[in-house]
DSSP file (Angstrom, degrees, kcal/mol; ACC not computed):
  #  RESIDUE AA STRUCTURE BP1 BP2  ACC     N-H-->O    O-->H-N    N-H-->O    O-->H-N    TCO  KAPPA ALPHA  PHI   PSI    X-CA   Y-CA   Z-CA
    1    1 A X              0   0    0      0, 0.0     2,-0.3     0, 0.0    46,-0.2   0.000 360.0 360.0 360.0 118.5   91.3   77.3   97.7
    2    2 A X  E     -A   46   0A   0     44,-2.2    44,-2.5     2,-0.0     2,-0.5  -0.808 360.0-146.9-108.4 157.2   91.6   76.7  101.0
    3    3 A X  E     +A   45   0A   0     -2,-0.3     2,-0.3    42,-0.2    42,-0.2  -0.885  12.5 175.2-145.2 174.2   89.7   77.2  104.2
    4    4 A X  E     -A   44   0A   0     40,-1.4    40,-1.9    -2,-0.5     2,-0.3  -0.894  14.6-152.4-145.7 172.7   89.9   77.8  107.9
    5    5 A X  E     -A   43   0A   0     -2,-0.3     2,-0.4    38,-0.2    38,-0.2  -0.972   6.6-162.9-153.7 136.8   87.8   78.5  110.2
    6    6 A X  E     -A   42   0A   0     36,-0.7    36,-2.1    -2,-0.3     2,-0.4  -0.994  19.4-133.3 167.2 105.4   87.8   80.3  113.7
    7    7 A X  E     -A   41   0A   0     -2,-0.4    61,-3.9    34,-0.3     2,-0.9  -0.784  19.4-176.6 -98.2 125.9   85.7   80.8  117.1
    8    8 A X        -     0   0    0     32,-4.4     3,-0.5    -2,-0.4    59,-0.2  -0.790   2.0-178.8-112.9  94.8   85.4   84.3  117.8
    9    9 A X  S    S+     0   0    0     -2,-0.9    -1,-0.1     1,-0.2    31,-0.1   0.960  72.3  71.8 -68.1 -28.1   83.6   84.0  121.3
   10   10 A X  S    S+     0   0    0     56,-0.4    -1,-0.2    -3,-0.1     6,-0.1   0.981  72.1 110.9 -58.4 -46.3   83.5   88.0  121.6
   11   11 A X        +     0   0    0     -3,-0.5    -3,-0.1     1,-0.2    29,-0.1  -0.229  26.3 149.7 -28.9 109.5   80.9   88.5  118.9
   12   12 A X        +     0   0    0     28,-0.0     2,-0.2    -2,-0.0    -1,-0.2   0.594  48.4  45.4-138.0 -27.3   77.9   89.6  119.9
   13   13 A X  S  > S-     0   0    0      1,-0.0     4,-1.8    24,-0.0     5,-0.0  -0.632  75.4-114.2-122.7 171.6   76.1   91.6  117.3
   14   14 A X  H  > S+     0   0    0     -2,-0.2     4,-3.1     2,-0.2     5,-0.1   0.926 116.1  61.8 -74.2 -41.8   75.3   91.7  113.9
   15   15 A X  H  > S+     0   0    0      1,-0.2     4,-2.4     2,-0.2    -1,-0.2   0.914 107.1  50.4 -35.7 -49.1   78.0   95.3  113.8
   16   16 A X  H  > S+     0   0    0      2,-0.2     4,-3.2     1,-0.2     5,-0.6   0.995 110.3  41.7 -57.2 -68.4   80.4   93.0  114.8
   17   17 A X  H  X S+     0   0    0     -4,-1.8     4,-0.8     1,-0.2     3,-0.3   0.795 117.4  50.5  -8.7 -70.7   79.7   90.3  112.0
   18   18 A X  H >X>S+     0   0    0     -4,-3.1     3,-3.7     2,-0.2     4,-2.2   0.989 112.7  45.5 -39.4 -95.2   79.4   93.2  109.5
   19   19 A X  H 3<5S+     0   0    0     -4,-2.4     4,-0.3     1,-0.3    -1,-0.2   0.615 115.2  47.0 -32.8 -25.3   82.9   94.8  110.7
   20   20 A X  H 3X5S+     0   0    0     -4,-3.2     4,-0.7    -3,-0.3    -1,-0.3   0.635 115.0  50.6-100.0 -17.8   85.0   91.2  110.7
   21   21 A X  H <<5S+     0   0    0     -3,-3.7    -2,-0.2    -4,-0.8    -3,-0.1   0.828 112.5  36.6 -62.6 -60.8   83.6   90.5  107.7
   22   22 A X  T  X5S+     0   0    0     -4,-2.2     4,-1.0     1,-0.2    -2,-0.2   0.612 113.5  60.0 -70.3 -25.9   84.3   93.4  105.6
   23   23 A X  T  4<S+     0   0    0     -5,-0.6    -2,-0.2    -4,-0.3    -1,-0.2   0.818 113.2  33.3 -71.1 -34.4   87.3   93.9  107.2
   24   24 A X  T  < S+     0   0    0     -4,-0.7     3,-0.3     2,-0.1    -1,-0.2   0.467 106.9  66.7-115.3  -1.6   88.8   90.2  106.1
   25   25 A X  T  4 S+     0   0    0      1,-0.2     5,-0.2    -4,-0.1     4,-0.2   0.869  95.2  58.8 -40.0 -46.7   87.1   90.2  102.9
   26   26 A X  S  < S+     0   0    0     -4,-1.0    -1,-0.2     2,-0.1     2,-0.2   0.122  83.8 109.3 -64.8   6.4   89.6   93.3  102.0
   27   27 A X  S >  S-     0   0    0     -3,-0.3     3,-1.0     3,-0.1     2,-1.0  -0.554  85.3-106.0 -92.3 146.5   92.6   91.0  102.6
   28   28 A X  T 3  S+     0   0    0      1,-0.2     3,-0.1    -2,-0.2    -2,-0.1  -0.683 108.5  23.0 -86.0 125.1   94.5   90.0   99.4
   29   29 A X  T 3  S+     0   0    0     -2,-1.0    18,-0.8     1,-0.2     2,-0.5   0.682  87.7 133.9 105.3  43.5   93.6   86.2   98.7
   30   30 A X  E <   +B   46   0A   0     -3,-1.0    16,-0.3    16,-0.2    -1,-0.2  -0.829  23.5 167.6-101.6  84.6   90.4   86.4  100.6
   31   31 A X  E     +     0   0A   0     14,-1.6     2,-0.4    -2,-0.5    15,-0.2   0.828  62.1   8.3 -78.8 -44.2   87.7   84.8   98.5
   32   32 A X  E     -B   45   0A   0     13,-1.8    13,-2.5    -8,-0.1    -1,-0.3  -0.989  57.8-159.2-159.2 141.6   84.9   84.4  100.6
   33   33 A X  E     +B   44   0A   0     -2,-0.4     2,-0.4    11,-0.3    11,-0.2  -1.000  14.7 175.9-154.8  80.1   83.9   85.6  104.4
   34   34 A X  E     -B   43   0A   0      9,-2.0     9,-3.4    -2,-0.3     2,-0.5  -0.915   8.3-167.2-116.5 103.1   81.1   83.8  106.6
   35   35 A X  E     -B   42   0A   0     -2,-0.4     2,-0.6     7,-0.2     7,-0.2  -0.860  12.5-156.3-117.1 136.0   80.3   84.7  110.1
   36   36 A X        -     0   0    0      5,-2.2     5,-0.5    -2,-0.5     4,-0.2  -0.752   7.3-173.5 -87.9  82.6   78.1   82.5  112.4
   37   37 A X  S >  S+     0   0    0     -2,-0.6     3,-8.7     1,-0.2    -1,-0.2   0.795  90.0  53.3 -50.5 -88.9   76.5   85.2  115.3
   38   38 A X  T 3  S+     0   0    0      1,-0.3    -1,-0.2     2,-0.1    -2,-0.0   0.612 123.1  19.6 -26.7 -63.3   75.1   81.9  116.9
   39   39 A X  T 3  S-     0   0    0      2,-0.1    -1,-0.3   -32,-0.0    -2,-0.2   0.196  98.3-131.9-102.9  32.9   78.4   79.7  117.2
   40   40 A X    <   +     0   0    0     -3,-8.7   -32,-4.4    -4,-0.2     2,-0.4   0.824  59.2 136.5  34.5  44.7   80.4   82.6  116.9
   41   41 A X  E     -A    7   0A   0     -5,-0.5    -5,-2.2   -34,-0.2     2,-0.4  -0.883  43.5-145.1-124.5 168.2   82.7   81.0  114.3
   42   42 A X  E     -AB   6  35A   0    -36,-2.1   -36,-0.7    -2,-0.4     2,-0.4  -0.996   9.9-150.0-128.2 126.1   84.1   82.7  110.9
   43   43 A X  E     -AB   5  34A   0     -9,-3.4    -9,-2.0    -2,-0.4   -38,-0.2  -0.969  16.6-160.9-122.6 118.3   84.5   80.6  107.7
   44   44 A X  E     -AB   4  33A   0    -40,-1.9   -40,-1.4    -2,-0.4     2,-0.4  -0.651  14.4-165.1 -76.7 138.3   87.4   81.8  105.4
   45   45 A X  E     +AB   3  32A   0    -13,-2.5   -13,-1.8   -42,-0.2   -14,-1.6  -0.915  26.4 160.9-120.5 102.1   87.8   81.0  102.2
   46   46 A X  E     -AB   2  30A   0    -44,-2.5   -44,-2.2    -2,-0.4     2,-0.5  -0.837  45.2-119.7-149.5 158.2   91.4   81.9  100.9
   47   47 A X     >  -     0   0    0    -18,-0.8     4,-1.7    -2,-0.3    -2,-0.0  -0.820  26.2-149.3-110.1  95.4   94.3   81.3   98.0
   48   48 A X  T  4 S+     0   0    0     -2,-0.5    -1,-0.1     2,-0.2   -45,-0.0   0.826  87.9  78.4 -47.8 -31.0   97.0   80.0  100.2
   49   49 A X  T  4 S+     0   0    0      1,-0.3    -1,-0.1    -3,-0.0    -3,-0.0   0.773 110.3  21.4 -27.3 -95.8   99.4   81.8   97.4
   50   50 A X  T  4 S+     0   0    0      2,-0.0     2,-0.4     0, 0.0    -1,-0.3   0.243 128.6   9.1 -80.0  -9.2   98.7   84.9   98.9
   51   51 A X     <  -     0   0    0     -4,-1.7     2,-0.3   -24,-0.1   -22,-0.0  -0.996  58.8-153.1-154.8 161.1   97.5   84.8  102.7
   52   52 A X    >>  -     0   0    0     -2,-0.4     3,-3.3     1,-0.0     2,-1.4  -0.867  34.3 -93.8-162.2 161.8   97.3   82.4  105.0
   53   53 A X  T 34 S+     0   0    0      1,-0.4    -1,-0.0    -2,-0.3    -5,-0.0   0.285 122.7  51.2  -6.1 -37.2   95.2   81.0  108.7
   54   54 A X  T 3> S+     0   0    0     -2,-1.4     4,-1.0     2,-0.2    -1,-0.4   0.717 113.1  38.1 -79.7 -47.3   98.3   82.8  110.8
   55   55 A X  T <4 S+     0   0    0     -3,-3.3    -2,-0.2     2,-0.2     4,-0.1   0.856 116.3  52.3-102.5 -35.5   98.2   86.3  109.1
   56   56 A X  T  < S+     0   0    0     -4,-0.7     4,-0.2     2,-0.2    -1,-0.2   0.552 114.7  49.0 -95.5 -11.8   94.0   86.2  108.9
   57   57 A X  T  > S+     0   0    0     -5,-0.3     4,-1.9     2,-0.1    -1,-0.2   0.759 111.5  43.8 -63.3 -43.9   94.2   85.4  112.7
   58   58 A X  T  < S+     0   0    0     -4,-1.0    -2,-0.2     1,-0.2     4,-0.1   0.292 109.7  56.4 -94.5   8.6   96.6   88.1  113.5
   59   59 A X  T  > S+     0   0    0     -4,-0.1     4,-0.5     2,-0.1    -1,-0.2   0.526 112.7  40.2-128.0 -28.6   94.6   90.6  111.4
   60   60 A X  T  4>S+     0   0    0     -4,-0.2     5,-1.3     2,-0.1    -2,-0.2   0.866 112.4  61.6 -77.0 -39.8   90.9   89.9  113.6
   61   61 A X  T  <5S+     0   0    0     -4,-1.9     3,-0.3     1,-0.2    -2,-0.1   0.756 107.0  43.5 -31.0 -39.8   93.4   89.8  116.6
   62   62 A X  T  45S+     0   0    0      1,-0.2    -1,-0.2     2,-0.2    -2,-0.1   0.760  99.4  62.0 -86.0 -47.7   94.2   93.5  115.6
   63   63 A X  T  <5S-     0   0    0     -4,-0.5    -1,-0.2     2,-0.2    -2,-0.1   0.387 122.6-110.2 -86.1  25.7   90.7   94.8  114.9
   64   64 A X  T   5S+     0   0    0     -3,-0.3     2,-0.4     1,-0.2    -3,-0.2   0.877  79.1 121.6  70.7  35.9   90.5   93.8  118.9
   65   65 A X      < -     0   0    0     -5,-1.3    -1,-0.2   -55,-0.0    -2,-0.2  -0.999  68.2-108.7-146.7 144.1   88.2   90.8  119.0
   66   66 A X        -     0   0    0     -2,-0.4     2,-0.4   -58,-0.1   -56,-0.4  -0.466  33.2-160.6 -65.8 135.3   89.7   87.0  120.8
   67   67 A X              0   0    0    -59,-0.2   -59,-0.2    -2,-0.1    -1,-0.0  -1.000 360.0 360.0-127.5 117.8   90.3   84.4  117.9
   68   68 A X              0   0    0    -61,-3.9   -60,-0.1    -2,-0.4    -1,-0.1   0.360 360.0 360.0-105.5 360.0   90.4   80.8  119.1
């Protein structure tokens, strides 16, 4: 298990949180999902097997919100 970790400055609401959450939880080798509304950051927890920092980047990228 590895994890990565991600400042999403466009979050602004809890909806957001909620939506990025659920959304990269549902990803295969996604263990565990944590977003910080306050420092805007997202802490992944993931099976390198199956996914990795690149693909879970390009997959918040997608659902339209800036990933630094």
């Amino acid at each position: 298990m590895e994890t990565a970790t991600f400042n999403i400055p466009s979050i602004s609401c809890s909806a957001c949180s909620n939506k990025i959450q659920e959304s990269v939880k549902s990803l295969k080798g996604v263990k565990n999902v944590s977003v910080d509304l306050k420092s805007q950051q997202v802490n992944i927890d993931y099976n390198p097997d199956n996914i990795g920092p690149q693909e879970i980047k390009k997959h918040i990228s997608q659902m339209g919100y800036e990933v630094i």
